[in-house]
N, C-alpha and C positions, 0 to 999 in steps of 0.2 A: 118390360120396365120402361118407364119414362125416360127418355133421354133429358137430362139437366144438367147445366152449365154452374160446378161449381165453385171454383175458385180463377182469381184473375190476379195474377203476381205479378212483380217485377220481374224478367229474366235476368238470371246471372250471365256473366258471359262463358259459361263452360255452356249452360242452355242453348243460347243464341248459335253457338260456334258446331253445337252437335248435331242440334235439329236442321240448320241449315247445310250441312256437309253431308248430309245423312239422307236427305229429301230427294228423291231423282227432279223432280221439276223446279228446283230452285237456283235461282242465279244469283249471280255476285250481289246483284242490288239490292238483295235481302239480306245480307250479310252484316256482322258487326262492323269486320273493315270497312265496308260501304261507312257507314252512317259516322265511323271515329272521324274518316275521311273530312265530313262537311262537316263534322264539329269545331275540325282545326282550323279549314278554310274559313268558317263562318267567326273564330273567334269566341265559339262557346255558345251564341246564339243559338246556333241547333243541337241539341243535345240525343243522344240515343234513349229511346224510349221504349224497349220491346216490352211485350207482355206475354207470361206465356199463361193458358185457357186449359183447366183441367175439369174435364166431365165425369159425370158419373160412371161410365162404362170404364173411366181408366186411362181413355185417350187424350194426349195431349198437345196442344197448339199450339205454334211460334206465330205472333201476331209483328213482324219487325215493323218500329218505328219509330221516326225521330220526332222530334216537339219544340215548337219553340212559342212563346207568347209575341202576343197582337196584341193592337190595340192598347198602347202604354202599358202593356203586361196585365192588363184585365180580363184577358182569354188565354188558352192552350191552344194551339193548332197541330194539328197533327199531321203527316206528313209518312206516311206508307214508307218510301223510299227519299230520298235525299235529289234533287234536282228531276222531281215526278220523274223517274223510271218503275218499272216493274215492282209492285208491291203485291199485297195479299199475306194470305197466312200460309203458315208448310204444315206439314205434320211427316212423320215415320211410320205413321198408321193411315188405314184408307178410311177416308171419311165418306159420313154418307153424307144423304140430301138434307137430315135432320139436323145433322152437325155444321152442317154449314150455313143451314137457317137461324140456328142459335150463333151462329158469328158475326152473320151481317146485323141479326138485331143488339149484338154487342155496337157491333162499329158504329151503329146510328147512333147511338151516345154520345160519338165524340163528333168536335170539329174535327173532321178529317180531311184530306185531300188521296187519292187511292187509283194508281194506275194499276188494274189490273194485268194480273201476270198470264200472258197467253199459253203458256208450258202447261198451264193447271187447268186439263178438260174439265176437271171436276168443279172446278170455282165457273168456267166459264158456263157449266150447265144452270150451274145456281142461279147464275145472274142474271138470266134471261128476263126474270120480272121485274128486274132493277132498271129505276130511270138512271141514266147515264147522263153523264153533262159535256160529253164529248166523245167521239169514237177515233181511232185511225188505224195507223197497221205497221206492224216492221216485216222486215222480209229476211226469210232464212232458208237455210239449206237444211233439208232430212240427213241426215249424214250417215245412217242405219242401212242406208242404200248401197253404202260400200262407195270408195272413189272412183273406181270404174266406172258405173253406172252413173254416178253424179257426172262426168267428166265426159261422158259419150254425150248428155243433154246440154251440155253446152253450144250455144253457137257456134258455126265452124269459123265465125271470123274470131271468135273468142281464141282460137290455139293460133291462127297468125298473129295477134294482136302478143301475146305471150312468146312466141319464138321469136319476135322483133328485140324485146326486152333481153332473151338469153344470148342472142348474139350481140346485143351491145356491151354483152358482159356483165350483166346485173345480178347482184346476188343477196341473199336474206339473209341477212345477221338479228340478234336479240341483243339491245342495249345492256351493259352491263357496268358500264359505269358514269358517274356522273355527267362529265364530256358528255357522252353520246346522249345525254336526256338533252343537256344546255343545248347541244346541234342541234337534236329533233326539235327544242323550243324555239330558236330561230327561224327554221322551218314554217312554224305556225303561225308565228308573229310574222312573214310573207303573207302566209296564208291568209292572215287576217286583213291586214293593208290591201290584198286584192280582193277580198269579198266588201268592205267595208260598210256600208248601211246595209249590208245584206247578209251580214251573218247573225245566224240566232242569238239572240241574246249577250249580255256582256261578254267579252273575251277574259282566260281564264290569267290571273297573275305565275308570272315563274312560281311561289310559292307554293302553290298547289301540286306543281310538280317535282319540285324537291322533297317536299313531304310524302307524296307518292313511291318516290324513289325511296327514301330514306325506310320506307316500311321495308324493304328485302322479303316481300311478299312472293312468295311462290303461285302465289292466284294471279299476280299482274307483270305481265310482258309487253314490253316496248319492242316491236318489229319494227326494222328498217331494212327499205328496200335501196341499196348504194348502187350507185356505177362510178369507175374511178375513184372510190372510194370518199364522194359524195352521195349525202345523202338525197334521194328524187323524190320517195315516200316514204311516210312512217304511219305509224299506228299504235295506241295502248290498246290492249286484248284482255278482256278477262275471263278467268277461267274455272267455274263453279260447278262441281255436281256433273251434268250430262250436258250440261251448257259452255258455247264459247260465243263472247259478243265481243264485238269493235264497238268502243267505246269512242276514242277519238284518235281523230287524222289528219293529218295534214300532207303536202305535198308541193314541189318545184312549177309552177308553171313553164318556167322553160326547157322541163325533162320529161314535161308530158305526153311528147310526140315517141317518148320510147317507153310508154304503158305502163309504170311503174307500179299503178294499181291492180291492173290486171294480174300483173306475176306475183304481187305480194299476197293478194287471195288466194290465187291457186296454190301456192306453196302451202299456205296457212291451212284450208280448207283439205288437203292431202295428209298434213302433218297431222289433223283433228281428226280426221277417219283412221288413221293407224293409230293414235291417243285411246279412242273408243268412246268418246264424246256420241253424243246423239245429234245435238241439233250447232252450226255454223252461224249464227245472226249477224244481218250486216247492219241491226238497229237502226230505228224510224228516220226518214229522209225528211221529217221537217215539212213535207209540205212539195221539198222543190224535185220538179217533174224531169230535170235531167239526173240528179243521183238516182231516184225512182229508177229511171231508164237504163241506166246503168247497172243496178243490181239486178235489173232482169235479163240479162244478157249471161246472168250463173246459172239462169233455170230458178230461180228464189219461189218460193210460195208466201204468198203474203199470207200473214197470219191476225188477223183481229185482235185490238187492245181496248178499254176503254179505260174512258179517266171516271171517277165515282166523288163527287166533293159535294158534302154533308156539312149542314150549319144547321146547327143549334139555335133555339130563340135568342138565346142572348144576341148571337152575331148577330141573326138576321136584323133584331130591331138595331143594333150601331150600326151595321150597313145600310140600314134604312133612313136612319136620321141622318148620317152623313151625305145621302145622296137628297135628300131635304135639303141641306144646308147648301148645299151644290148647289141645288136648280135655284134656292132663296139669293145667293150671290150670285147666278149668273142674272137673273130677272132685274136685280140690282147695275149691273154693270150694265144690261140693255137699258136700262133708260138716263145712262149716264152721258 
């Protein structure tokens, strides 16, 4: 039988919430909360878009993703996951090589932008003949290995750096009420002030973090790492399917001489192996070559991502014309 792709729906959110909970290689950032998430932050701009892909065999595909219009709303853009994380499709059944050639030749259809998800061998075999428009890597721990075994490959300054933290009396708590979100935000707003031309992109408004809170999500935990019951680190973790990722962090510069990070991993990363999680992600370092350095000191395997961003003729000729009009104004101001 010919394998054919036959219908392309909207998903409901009972869909969205099964396939993705159901899926061993899927993470938070395929999820519905994902995408409700930057709808609120965005103001409605980005709206959830999933599609789910029924084949003839019977099998069926969770395509998550969100959408918003460009271009004074004369195009759709599409958007895999919500602030390029981890996208691609799931499924509860095992796809082959044939089903997932009829998906990428869906996805060319659209304006898309698509970080592929490294958890999915199978997408990643697919794409081997996909040109890419950018590659990089996050770094994780196998967690299947059992704690022991993760915790023997540590560096041996890794457990001094950790017993510094436990005798200054440092301990892991989970934010639980509001307070402790508003502290951790303070926190970060530090955080920021001392990275400042140098942290990625816009910082996020408190709002996005009260909405966060305000979900009483069981997928999303705020860890703090206190001493004297000051907070030194923190972290939001999310927690989907056989996956656990740090999402985002902040931390004291003047409590950093007592590792703060150090112990809040290790806690975490021990707490996910007795959980039965698979994989610890300590999510892409941006670029910069000291976090890199620092999650290699847990033994991490870097893992291959790529980003996949598809334009349609319509785009390309607006992006063509406007970069006309660009080079026609600046040729204009040189000779002014």
């Amino acid at each position: 039988m010919e394998l054919k792709l036959l219908k392309i729906e909207e998903a409901s959110s009972d869909q969205w919430d099964s396939i993705a909970d159901n899926c061993d290689y899927a993470t938070y950032f395929h999820t519905r909360e994902w995408a409700e998430i930057w709808q609120e932050y965005s103001g409605g701009k980005l709206k959830p878009a999933a599609k789910i892909l029924t084949f003839n065999d019977g099998v069926e595909v969770l395509f998550p993703m969100s959408v918003t219009k460009v271009f004074r709303g004369m195009l759709r853009q599409y958007i895999s996951s919500p602030e390029n994380n981890y996208g691609g499709w799931l499924s509860v059944n095992k796809l082959s090589a044939e089903h997932h050639k009829l998906l990428w030749e869906y996805a060319t259809t659209l304006n898309l932008i698509m970080r592929h998800n490294p958890y999915d061998s199978e997408l990643q075999a697919a794409a081997k003949s996909r040109s890419w428009s950018f590659s990089d890597f996050t770094q994780a721990l196998d967690l299947q290995q059992g704690f022991e075994t993760i915790s023997q490959s540590w560096q041996r300054e890794q457990g001094k750096l950790i017993r510094k933290a436990q005798k200054a009396g440092m301990t892991l708590v989970e934010a639980k009420t509001l307070e402790d979100w508003q502290e951790y935000y303070k926190v970060y707003e530090a955080t920021v002030e001392r990275w400042g031309d140098k942290i990625l992109g816009s910082p996020y408004e408190w709002r996005l973090f009260e909405f966060i809170y305000n979900l009483r999500s069981n997928k999303i935990k705020l860890w703090l790492a206190k001493v004297d019951g000051q907070v030194a680190r923190g972290g939001i973790f999310f927690y989907q399917s056989k996956h656990v990722v740090g999402w985002h962090g902040s931390g004291l510069k003047e409590l950093f001489h007592l590792r703060p990070s150090n112990f809040l991993h290790t806690q975490l990363v021990e707490k996910a192996c007795q959980e039965g999680y698979w994989w610890y992600d300590f999510n892409p370092s941006g670029g910069l070559e000291g976090v890199t350095a620092f999650k290699e000191t847990f033994g991490c395997q870097k893992l291959q991502f790529n980003l996949f961003i598809n334009k349609l003729a319509a785009r390309k000729l607006i992006d063509n014309t406007k970069e006309i009009i660009a080079n026609r104004n600046l040729k204009v101001l040189s000779h002014k």
